[in-house]
C-alpha positions in Angstrom: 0.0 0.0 0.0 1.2 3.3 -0.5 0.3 6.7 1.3 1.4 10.5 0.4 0.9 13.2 2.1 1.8 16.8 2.8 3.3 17.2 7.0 1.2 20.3 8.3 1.9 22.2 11.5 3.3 20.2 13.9 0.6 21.3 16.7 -2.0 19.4 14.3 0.0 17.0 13.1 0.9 15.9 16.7 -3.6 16.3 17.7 -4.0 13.8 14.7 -1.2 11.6 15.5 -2.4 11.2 19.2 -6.0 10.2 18.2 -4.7 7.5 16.1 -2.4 6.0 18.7 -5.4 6.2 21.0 -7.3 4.1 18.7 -4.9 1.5 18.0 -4.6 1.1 21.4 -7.7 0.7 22.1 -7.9 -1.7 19.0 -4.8 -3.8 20.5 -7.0 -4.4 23.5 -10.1 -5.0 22.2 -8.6 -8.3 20.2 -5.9 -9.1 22.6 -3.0 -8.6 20.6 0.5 -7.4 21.4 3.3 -5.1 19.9 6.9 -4.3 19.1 8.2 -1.7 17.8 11.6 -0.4 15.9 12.0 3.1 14.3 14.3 5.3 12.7 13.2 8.2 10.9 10.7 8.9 13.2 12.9 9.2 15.8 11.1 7.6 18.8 7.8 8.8 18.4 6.1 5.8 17.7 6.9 4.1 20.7 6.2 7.2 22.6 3.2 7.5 21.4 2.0 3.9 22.3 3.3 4.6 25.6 1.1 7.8 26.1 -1.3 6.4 25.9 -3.0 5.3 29.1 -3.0 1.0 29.7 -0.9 0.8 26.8 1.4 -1.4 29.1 -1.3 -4.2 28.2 -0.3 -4.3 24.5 3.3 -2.7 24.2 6.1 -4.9 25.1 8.5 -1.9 24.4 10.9 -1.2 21.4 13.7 0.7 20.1 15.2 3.2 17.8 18.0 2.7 15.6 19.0 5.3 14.1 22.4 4.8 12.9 22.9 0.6 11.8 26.8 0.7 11.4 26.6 2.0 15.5 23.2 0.1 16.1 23.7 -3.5 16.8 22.8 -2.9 20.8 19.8 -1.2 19.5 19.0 -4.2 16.9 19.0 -7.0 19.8 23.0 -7.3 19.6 21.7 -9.4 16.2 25.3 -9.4 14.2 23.4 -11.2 11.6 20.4 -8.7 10.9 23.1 -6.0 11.1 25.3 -7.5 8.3 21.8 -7.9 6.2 21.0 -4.4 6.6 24.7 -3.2 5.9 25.0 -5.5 3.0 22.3 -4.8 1.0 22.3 -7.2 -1.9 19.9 -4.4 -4.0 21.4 -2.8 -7.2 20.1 -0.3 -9.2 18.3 -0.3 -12.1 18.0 1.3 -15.4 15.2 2.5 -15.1 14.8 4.3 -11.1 16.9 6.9 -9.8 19.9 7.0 -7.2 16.3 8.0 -5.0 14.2 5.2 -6.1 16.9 2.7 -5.2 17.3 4.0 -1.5 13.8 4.0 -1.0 13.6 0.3 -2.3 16.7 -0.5 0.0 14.3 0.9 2.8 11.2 -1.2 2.2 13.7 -4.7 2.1 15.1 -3.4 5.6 12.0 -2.4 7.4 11.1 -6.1 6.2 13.8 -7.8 7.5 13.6 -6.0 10.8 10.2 -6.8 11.5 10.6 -10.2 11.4 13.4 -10.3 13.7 11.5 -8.4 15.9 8.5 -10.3 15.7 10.6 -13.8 16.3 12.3 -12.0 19.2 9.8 -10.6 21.1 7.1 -12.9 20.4 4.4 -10.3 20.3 1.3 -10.7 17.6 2.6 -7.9 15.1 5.7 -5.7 15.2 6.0 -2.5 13.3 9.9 -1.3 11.8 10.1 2.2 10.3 12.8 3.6 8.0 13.5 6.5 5.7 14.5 10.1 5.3 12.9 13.3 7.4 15.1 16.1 6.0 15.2 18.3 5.8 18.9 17.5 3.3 19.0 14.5 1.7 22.1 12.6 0.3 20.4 10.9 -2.2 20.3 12.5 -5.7 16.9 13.6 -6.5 15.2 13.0 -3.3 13.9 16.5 -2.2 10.9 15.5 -0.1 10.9 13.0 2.9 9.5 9.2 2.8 8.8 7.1 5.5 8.8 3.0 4.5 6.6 1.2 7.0 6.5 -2.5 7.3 4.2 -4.8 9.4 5.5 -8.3 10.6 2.7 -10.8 11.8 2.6 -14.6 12.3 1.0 -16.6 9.7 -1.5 -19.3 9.7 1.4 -22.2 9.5 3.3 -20.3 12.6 6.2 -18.6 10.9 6.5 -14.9 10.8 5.3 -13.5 7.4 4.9 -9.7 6.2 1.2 -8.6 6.9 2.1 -5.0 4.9 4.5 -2.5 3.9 3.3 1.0 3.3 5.1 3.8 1.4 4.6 7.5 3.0 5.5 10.1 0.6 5.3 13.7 2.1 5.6 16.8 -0.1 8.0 19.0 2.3 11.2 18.2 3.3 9.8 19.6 7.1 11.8 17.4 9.5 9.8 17.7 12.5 6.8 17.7 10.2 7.5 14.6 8.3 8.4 12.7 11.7 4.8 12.9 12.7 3.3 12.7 9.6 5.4 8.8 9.6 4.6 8.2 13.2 1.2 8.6 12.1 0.8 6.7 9.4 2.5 3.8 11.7 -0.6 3.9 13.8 -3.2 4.0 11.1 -1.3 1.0 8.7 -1.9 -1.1 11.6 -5.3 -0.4 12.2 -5.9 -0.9 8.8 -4.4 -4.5 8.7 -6.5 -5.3 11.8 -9.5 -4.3 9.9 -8.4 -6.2 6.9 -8.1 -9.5 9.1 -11.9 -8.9 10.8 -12.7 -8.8 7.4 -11.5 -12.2 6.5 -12.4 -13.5 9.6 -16.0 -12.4 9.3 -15.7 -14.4 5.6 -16.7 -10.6 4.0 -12.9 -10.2 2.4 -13.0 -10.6 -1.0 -9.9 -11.4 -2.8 -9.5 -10.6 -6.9 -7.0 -12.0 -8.9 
């Protein structure tokens, strides 16, 4: 699924962002389920957020923030093994994207690999791992606006750990503080969105095309 979006004051942004961590709280509860949590671009927020949330202690096992994976390891469960994944990123870039299009590609395969670990570690029912670019520079030629790639780990019907989404939030300002709440945001809501998606299926009123 992809998302885009423009970050607006960060007094709004921040009123919006609290009602949807509210919500999937409340949500969490409501079916039982559990939660992990590792972020970078956002800083923090999303686990803060959780946390803020009154009896959010019944759903959040805790989480982390890795902002910087060659210093990380600590802050990626001492995991040598997801560190050298992320570090050696077997993507190369095509002839057709940009030096942009490839980092945001190398994002999506991370925030994937890191919710699984952190689903297998912790044990929880769904973990959430966040990566991309705020601003407001970017190295990356031709990336002028931030991105946030979002990727939801569940466990699947035969037990293993399987990737329930990955969402791509495009903002249209290169706003750091902005963007970091627009992405924390859009965590909560990706969530709730999958949890509706499985009632959905559950309830036998999903219907799948080809």
């Amino acid at each position: 699924a992809a998302a885009s979006a423009s970050s607006s004051s960060s007094s709004t942004s921040s009123s919006s962002s609290s009602s949807s961590f509210r919500s999937l709280v409340e949500q969490l509860k409501t079916r039982g389920r559990t939660l992990t949590v590792c972020e970078q671009t956002t800083g923090g927020l999303i686990n803060a957020k959780i946390m803020a949330v009154e009896g959010s202690s019944a759903v959040y096992w805790g989480g982390t923030v890795s902002y910087n994976t060659k210093k990380g390891l600590p802050f990626l469960m001492n995991d040598a093994q997801l560190q050298r994944r992320l570090l050696d990123n077997p993507l190369t870039r095509g002839t057709w994207e940009s030096e942009a299009e490839l980092y945001v590609r190398t994002k999506l395969q991370a925030t994937a690999e890191i919710a699984t670990a952190f689903l297998e570690a912790a044990g929880t029912d769904y973990a959430i791992a966040e990566g991309g670019a705020a601003g407001p520079t970017f190295r990356q030629e031709g990336l002028t606006s931030g991105f946030s790639a979002l990727t939801i780990a569940r466990w699947g019907r035969d037990g293993a750990a399987e990737i329930a989404s990955q969402a791509l939030v495009n903002s249209k300002t290169a706003d750091r503080e902005g963007n970091m709440e627009l992405f924390a945001a859009s965590a909560a809501e990706e969530l709730l969105r999958v949890m509706d998606e499985e009632d959905e299926e559950a309830s036998g009123s999903f219907i799948f095309y080809p």
